[in-house]
N, CA, C and O atoms as a MOPAC input file, in Angstrom:
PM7 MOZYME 1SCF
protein

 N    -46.99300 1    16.79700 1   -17.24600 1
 C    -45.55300 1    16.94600 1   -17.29600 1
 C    -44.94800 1    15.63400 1   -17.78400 1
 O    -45.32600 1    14.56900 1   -17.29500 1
 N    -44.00300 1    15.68600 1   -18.75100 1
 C    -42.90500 1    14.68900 1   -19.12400 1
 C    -41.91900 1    14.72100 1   -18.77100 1
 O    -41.55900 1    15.88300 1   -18.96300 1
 N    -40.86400 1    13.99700 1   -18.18200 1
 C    -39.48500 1    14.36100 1   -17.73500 1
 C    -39.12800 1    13.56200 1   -18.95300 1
 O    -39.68700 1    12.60300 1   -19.48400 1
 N    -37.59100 1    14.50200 1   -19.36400 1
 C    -37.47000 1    13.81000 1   -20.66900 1
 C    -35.86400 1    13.31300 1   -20.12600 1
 O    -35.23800 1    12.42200 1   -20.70000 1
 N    -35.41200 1    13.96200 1   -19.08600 1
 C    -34.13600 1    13.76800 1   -18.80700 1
 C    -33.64800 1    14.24800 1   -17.18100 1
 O    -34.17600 1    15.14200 1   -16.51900 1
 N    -32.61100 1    13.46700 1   -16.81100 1
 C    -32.54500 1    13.75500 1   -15.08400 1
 C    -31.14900 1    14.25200 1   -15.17400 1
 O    -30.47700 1    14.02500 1   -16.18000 1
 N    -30.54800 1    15.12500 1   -13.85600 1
 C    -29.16400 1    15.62800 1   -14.03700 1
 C    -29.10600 1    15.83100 1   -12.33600 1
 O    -29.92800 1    16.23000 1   -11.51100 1
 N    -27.44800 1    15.26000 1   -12.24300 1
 C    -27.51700 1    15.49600 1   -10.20300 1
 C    -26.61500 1    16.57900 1   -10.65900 1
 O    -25.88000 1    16.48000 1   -11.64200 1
 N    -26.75000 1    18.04400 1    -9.57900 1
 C    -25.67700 1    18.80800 1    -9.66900 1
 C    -24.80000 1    18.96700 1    -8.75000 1
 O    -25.23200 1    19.74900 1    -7.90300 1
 N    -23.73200 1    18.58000 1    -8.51000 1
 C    -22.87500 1    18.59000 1    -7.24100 1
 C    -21.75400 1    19.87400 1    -7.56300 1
 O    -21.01200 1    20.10800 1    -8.51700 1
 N    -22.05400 1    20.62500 1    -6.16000 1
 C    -20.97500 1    21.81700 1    -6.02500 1
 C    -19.80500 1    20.69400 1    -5.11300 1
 O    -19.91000 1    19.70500 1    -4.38800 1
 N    -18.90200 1    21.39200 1    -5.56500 1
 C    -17.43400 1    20.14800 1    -5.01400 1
 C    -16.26300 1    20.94600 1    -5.21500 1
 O    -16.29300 1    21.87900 1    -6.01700 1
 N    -15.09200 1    20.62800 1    -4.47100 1
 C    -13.89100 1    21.70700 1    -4.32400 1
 C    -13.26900 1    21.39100 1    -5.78300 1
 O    -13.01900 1    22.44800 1    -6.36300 1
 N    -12.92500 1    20.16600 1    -6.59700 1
 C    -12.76700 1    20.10800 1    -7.25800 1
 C    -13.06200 1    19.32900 1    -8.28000 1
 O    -12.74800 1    18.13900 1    -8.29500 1
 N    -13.67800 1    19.90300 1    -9.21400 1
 C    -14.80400 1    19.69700 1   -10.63200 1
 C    -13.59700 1    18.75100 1   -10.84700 1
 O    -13.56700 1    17.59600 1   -10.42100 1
 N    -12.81000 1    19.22500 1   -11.40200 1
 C    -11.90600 1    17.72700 1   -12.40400 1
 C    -11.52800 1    16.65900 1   -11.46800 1
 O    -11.94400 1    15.56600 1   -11.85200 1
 N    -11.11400 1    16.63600 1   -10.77100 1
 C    -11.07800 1    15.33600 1    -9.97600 1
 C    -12.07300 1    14.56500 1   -10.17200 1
 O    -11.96800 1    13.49600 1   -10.77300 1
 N    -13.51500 1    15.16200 1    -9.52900 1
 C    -15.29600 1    14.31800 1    -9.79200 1
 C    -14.66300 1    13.64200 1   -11.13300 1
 O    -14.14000 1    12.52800 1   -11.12900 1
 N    -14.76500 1    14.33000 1   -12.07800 1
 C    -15.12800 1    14.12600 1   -13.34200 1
 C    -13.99000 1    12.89500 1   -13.99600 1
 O    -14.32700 1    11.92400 1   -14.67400 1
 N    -12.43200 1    13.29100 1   -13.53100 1
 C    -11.90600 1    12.24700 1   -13.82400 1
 C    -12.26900 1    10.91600 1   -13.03900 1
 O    -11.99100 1     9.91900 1   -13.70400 1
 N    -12.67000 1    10.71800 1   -12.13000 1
 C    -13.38600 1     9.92000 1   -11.10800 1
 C    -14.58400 1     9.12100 1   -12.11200 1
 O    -14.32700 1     7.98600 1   -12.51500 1
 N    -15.51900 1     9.59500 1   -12.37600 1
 C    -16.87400 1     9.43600 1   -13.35700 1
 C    -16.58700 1     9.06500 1   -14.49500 1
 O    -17.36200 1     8.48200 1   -15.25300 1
 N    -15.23200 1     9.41800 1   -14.77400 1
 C    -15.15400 1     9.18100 1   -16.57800 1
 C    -14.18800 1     7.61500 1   -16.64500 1
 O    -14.23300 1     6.74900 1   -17.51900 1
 N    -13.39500 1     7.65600 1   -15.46100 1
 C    -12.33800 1     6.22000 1   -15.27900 1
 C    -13.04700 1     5.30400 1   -14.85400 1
 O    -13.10800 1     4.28000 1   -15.53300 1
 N    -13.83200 1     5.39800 1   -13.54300 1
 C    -14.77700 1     4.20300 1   -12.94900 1
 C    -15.73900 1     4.13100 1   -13.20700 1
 O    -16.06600 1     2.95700 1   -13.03200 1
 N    -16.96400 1     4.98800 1   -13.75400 1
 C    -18.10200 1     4.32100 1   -13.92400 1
 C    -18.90700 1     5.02200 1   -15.54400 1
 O    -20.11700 1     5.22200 1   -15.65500 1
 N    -17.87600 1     5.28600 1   -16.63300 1
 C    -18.06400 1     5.10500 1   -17.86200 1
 C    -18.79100 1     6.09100 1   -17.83700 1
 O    -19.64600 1     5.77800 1   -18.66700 1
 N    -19.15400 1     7.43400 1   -17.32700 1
 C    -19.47400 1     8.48500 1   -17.85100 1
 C    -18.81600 1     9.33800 1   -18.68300 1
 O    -17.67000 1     9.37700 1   -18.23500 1
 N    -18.90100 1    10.18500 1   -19.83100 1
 C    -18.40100 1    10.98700 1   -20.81500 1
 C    -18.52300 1    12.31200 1   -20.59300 1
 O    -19.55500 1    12.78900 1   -20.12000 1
 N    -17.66900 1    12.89700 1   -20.85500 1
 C    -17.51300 1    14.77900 1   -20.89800 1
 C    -18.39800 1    14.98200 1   -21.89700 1
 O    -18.25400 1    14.34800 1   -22.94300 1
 N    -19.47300 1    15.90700 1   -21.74500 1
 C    -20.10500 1    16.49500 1   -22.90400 1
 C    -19.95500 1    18.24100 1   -23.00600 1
 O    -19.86000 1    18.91800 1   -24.03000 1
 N    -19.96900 1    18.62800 1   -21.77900 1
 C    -19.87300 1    20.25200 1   -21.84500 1
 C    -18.50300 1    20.47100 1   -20.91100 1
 O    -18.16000 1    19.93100 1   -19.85900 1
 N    -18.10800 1    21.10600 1   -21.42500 1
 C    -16.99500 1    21.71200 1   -19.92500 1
 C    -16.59800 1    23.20000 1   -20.47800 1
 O    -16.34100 1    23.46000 1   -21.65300 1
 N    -16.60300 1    24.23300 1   -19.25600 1
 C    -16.52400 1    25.34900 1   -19.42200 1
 C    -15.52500 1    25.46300 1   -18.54800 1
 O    -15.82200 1    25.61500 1   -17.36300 1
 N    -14.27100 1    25.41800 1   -18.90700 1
 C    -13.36400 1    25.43500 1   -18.13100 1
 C    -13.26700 1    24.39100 1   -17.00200 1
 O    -13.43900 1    23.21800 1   -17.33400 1
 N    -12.96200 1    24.72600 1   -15.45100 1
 C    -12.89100 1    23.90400 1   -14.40000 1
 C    -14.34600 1    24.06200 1   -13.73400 1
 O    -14.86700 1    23.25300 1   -12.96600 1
 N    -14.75900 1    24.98300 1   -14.07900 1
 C    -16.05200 1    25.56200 1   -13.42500 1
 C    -17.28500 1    24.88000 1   -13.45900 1
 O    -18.13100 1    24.94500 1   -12.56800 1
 N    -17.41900 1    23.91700 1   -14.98900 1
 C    -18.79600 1    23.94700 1   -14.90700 1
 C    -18.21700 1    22.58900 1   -15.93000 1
 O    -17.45400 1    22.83600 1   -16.86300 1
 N    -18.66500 1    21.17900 1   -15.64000 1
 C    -18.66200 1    19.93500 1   -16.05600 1
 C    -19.66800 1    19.01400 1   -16.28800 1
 O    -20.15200 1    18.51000 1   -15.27500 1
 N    -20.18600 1    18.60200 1   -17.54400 1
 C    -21.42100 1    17.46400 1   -17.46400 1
 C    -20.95900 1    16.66000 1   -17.80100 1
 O    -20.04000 1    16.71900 1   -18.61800 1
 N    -21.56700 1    15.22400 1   -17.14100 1
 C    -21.11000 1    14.24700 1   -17.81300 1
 C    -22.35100 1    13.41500 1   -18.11400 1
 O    -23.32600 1    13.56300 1   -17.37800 1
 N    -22.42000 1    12.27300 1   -19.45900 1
 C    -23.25300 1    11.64500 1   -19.38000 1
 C    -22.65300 1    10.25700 1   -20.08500 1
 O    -21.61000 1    10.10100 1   -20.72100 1
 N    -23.77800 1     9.23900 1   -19.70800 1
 C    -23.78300 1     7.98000 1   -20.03500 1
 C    -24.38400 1     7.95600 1   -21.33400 1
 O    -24.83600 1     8.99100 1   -21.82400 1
 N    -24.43300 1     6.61100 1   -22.06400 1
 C    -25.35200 1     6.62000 1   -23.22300 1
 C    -26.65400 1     5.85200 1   -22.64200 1
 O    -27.73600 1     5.90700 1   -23.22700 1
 N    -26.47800 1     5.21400 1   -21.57900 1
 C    -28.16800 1     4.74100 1   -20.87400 1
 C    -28.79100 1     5.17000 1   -20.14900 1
 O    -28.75200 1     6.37700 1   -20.38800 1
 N    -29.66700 1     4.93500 1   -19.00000 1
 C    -30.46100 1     5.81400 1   -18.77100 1
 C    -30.17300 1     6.72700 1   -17.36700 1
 O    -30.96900 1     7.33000 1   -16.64700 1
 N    -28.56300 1     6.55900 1   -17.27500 1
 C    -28.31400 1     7.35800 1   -15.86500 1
 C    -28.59800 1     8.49700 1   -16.27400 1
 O    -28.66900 1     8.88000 1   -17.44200 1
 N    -28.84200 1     9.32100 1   -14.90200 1
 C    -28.80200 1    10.59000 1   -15.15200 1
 C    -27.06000 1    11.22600 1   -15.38900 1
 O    -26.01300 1    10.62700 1   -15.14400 1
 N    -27.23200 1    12.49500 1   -15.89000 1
 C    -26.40900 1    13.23200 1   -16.15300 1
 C    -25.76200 1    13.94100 1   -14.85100 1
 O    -26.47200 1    14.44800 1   -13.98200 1
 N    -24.58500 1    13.93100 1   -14.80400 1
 C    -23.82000 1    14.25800 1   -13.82200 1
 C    -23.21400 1    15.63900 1   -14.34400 1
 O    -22.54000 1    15.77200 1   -15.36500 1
 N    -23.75000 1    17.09300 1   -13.04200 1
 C    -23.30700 1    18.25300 1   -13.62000 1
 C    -22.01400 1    18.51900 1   -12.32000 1
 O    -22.24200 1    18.32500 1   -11.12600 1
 N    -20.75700 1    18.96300 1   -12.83600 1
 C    -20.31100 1    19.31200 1   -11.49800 1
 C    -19.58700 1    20.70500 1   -11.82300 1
 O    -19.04000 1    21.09300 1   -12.85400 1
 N    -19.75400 1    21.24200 1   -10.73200 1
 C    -19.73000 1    22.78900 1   -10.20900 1
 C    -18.92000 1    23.09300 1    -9.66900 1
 O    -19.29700 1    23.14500 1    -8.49800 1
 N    -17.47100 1    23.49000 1    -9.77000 1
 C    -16.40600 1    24.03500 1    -8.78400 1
 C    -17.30900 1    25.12400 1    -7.80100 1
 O    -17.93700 1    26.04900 1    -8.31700 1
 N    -17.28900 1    24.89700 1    -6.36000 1
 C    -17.62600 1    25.42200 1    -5.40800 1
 C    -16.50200 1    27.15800 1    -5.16700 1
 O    -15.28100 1    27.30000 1    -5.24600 1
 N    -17.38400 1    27.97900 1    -4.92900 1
 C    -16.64900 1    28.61800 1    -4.91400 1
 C    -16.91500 1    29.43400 1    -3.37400 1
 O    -17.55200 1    28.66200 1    -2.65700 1
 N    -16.59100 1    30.89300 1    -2.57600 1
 C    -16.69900 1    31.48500 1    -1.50200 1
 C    -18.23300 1    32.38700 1    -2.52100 1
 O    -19.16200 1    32.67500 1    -1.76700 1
 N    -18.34400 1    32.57300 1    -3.24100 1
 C    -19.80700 1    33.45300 1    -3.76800 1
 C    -20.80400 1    32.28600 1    -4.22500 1
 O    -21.52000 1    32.82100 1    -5.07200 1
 N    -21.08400 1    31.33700 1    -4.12000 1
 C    -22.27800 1    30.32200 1    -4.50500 1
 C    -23.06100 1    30.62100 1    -3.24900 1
 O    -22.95900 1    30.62100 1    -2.02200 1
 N    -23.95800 1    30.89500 1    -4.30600 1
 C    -25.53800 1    31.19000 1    -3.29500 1
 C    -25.94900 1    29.70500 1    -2.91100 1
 O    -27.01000 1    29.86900 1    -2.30700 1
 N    -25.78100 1    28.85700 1    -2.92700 1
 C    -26.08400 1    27.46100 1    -3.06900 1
 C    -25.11100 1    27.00900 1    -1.56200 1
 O    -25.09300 1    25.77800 1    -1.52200 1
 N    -24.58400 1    27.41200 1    -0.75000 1
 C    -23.58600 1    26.74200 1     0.58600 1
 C    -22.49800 1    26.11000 1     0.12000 1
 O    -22.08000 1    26.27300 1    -1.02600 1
 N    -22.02900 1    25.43700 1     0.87800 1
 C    -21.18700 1    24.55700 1     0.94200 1
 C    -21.15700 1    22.99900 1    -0.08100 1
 O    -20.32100 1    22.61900 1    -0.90200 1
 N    -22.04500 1    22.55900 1     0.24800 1
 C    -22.47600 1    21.25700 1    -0.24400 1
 C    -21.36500 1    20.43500 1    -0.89800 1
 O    -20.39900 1    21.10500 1    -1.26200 1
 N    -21.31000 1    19.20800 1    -1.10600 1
 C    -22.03200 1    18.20600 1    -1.04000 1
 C    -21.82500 1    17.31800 1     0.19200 1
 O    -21.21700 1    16.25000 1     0.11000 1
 N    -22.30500 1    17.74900 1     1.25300 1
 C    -22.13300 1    17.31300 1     2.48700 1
 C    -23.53700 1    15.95600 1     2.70600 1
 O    -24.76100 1    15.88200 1     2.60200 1
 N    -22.32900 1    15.04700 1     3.06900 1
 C    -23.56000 1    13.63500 1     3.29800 1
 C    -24.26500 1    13.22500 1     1.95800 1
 O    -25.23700 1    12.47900 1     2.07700 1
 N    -23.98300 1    13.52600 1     0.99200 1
 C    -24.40300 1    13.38700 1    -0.43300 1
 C    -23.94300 1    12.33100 1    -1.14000 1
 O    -22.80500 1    12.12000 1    -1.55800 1
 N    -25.27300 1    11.46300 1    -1.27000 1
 C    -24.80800 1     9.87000 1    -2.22600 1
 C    -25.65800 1     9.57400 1    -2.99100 1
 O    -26.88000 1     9.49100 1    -2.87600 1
 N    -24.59100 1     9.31600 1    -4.26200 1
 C    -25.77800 1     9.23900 1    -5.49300 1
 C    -25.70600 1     7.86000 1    -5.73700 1
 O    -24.59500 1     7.35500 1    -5.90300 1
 N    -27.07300 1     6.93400 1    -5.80100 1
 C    -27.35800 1     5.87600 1    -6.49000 1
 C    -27.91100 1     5.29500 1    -7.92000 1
 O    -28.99100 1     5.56000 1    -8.44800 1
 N    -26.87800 1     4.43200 1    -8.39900 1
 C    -26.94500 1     3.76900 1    -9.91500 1
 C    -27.71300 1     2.42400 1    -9.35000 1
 O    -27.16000 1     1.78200 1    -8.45800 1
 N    -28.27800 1     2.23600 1    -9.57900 1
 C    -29.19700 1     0.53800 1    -9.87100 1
 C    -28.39300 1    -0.18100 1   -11.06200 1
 O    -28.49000 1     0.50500 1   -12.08000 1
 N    -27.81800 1    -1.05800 1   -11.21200 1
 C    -27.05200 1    -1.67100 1   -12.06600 1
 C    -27.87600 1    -2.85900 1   -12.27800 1
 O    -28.95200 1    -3.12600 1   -11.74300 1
 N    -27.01100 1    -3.73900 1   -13.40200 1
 C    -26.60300 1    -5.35700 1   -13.72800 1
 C    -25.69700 1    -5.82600 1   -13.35600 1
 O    -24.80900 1    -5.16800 1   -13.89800 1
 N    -25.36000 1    -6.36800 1   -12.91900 1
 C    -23.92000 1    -8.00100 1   -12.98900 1
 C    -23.30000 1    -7.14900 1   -11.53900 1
 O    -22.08600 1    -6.94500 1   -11.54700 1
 N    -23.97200 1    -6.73400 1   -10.50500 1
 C    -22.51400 1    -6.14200 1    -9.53900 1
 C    -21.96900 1    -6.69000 1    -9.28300 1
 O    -20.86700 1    -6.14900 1    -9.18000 1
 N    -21.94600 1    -8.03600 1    -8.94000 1
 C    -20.48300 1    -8.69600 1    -8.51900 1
 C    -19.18000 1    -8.32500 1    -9.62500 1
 O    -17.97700 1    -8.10400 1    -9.48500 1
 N    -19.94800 1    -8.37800 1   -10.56600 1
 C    -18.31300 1    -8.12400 1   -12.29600 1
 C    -18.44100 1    -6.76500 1   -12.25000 1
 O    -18.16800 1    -6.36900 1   -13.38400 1
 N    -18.66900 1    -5.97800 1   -11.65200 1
 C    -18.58900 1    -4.59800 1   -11.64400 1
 C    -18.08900 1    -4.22500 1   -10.32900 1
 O    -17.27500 1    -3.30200 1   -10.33700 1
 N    -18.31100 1    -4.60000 1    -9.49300 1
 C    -17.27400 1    -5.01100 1    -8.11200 1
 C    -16.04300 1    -5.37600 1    -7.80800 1
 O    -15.42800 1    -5.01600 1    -6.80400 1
 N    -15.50200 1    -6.37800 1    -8.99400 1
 C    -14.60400 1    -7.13900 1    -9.55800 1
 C    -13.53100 1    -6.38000 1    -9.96000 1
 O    -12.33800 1    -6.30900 1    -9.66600 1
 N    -14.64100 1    -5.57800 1   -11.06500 1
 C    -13.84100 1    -4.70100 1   -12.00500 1
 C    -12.86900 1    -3.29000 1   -11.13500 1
 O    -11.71400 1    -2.89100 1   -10.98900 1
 N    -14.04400 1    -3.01400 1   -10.81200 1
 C    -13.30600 1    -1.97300 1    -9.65900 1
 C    -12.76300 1    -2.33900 1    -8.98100 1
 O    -11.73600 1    -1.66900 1    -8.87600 1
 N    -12.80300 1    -3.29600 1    -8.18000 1
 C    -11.72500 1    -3.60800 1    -7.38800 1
 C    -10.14100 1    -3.83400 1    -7.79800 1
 O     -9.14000 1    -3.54700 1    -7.14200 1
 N    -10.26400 1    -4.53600 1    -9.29700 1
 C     -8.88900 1    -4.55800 1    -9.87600 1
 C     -8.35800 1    -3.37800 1   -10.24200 1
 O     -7.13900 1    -3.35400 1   -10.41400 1
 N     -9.07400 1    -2.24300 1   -10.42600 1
 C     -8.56000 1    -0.75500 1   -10.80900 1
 C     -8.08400 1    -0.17700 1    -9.93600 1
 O     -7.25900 1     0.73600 1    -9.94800 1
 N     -8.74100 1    -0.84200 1    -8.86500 1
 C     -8.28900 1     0.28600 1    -7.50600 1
 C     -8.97700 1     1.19300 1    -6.72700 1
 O     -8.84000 1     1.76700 1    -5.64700 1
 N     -9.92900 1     1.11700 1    -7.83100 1
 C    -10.96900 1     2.40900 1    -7.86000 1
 C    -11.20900 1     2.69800 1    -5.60200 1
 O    -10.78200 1     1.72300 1    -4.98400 1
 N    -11.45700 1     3.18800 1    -5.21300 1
 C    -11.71600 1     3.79800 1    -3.50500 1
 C    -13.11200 1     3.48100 1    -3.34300 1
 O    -14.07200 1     4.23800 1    -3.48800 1
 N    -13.10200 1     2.46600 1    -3.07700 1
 C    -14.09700 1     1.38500 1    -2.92900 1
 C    -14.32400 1     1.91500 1    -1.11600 1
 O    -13.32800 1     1.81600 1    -0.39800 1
 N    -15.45600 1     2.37500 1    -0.58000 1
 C    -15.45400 1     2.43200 1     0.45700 1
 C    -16.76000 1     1.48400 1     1.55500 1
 O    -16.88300 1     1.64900 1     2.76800 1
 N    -17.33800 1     0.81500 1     0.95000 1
 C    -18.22700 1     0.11900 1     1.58000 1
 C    -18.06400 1    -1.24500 1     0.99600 1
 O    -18.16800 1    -0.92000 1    -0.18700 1
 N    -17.89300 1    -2.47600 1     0.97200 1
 C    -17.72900 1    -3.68200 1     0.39100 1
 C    -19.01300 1    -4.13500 1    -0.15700 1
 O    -20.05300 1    -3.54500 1     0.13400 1
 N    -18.98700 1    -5.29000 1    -1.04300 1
 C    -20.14800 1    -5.72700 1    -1.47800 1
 C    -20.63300 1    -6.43700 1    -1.18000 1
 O    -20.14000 1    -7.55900 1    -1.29600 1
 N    -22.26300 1    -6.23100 1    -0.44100 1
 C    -22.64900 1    -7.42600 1     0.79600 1
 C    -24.31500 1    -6.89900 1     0.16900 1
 O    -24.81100 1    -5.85700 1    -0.25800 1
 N    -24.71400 1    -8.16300 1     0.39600 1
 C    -26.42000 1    -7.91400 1     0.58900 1
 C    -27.33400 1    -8.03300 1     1.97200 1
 O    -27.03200 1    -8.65100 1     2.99300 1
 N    -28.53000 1    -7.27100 1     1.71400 1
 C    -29.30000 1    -6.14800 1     2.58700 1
 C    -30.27700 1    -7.33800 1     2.58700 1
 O    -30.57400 1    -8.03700 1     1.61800 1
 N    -30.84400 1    -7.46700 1     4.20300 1
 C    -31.69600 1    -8.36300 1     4.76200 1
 C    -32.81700 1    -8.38300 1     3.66400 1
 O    -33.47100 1    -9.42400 1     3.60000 1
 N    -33.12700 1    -7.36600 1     2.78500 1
 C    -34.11300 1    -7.60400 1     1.73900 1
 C    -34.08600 1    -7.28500 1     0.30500 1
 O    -34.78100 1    -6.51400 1    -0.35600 1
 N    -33.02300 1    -8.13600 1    -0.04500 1
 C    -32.49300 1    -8.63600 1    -0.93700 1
 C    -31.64800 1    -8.04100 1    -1.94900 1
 O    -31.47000 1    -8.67800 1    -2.98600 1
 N    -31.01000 1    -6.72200 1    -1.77300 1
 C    -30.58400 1    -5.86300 1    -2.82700 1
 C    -29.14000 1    -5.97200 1    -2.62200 1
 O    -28.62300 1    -5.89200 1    -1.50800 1
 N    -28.64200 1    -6.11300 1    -3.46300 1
 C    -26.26100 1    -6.08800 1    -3.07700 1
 C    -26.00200 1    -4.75700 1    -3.18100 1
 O    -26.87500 1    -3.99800 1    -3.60300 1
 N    -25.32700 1    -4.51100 1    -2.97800 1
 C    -25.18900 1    -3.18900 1    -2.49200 1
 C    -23.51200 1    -3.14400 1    -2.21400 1
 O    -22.88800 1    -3.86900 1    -1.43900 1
 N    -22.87900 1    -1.87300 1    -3.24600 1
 C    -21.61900 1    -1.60700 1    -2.32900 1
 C    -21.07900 1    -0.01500 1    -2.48800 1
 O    -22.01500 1     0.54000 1    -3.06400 1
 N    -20.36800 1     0.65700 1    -2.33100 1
 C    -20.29700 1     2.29300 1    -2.31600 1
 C    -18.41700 1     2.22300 1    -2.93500 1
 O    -17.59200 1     1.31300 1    -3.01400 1
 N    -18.40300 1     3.75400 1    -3.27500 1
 C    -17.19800 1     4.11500 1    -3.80300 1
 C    -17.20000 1     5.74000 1    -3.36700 1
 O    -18.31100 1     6.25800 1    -3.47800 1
 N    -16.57600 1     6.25500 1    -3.08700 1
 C    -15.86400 1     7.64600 1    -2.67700 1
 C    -15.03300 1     8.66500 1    -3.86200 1
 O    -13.80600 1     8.72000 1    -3.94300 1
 N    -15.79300 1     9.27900 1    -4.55900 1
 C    -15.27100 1    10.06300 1    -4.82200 1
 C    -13.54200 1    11.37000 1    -4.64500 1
 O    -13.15300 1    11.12100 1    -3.50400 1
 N    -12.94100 1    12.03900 1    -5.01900 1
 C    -11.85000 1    12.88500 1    -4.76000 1
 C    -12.84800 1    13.51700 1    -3.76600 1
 O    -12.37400 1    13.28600 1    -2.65400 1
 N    -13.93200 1    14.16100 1    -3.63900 1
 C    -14.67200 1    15.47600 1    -3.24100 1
 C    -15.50100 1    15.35500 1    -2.10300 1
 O    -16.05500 1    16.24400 1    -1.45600 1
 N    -15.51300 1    13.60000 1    -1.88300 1
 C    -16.54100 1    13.05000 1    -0.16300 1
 C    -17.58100 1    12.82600 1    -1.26200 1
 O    -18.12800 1    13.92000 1    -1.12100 1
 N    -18.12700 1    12.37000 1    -2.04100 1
 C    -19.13400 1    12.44900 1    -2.91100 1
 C    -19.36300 1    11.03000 1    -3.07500 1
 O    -18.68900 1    10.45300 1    -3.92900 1
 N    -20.19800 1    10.37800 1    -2.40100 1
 C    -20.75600 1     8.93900 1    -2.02400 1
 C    -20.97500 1     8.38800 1    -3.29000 1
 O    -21.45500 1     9.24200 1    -4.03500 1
 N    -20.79900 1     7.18100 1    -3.89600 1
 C    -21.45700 1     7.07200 1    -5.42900 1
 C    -22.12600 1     5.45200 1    -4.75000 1
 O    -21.36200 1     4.83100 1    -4.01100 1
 N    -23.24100 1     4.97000 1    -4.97900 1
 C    -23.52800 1     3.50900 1    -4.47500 1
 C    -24.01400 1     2.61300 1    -5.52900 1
 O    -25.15600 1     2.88400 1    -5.90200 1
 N    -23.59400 1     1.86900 1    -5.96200 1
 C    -24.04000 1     1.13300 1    -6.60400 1
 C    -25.17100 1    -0.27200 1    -6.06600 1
 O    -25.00900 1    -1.04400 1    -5.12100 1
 N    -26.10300 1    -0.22000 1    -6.89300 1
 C    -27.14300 1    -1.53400 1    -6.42000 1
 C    -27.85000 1    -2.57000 1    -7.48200 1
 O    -28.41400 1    -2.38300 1    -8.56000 1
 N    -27.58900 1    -3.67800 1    -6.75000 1
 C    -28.61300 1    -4.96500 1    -7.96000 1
 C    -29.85600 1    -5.00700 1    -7.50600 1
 O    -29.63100 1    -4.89400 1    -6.30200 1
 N    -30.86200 1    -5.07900 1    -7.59200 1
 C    -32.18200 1    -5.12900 1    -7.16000 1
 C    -32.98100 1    -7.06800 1    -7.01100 1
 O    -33.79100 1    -7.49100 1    -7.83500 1
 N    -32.61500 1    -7.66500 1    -6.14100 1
 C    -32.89100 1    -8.98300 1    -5.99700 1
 C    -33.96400 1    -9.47200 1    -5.15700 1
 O    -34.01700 1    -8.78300 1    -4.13800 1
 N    -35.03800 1   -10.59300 1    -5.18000 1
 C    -35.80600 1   -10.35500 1    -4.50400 1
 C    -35.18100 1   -11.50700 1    -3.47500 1
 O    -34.54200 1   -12.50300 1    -3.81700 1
 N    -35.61100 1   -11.01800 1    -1.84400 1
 C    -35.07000 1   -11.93100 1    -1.36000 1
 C    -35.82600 1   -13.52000 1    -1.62600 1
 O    -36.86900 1   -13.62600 1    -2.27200 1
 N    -35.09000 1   -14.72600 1    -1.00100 1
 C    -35.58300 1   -16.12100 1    -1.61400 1
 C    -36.72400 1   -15.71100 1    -0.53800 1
 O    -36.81100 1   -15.07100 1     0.50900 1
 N    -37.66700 1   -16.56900 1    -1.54400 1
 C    -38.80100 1   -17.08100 1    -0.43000 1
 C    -40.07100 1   -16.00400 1    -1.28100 1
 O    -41.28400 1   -16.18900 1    -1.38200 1
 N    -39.34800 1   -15.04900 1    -1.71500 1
 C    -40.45200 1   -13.46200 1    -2.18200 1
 C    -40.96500 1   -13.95700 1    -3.49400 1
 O    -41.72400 1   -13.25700 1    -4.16400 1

């Protein structure tokens, strides 16, 4: 098997919100949209593709996206921390680093939809 490409699909009350969310703060692009119903978005690097799904009362699929957080591994988070922070963007966890060595900070979606961003650092001494 080859994976040639990755995609998260989040059912969410409301698809355009996600999407304006994804497309203002973290530089993802509309590629498909079928109305409100059905939204992809993608980057030109190697994130995965973000599909989002207006939730409806007939999705065989539940409720979801309950407790659901998607992680980007980045470059530069502090200037991407920065950046968002001057936008405004709903920054819900601050940017602090993890007893073993990674920075780490989160943002909140319209929909409860966790987004986390991370630098990958080794701690000193490693």
């Amino acid at each position: 098997m080859n994976i040639t490409a990755s995609a998260i699909a989040l059912r969410v009350d409301d698809a355009a919100a996600s999407a304006e969310f994804f497309t203002s703060h973290l530089g993802f692009r509309e590629v498909v949209s079928v109305g409100e119903e059905y939204i992809c978005l993608s980057r030109d690097d190697s994130a995965a593709d973000i599909v989002l799904l207006n939730r409806s009362a007939e999705s065989p699929h539940g409720r979801g996206p309950t407790n659901v957080t998607v992680t980007f591994t980045v470059t530069a988070i502090a200037a991407e921390y920065a950046r968002l922070r001057q936008e405004d963007a709903p920054i819900s966890t601050p940017l602090r680093q993890k007893p073993w060595g990674e920075w780490v900070f989160q943002l909140t979606d319209p929909n409860g939809v966790v987004i986390e961003l991370v630098e990958w650092v080794a701690p000193a001494g490693a």
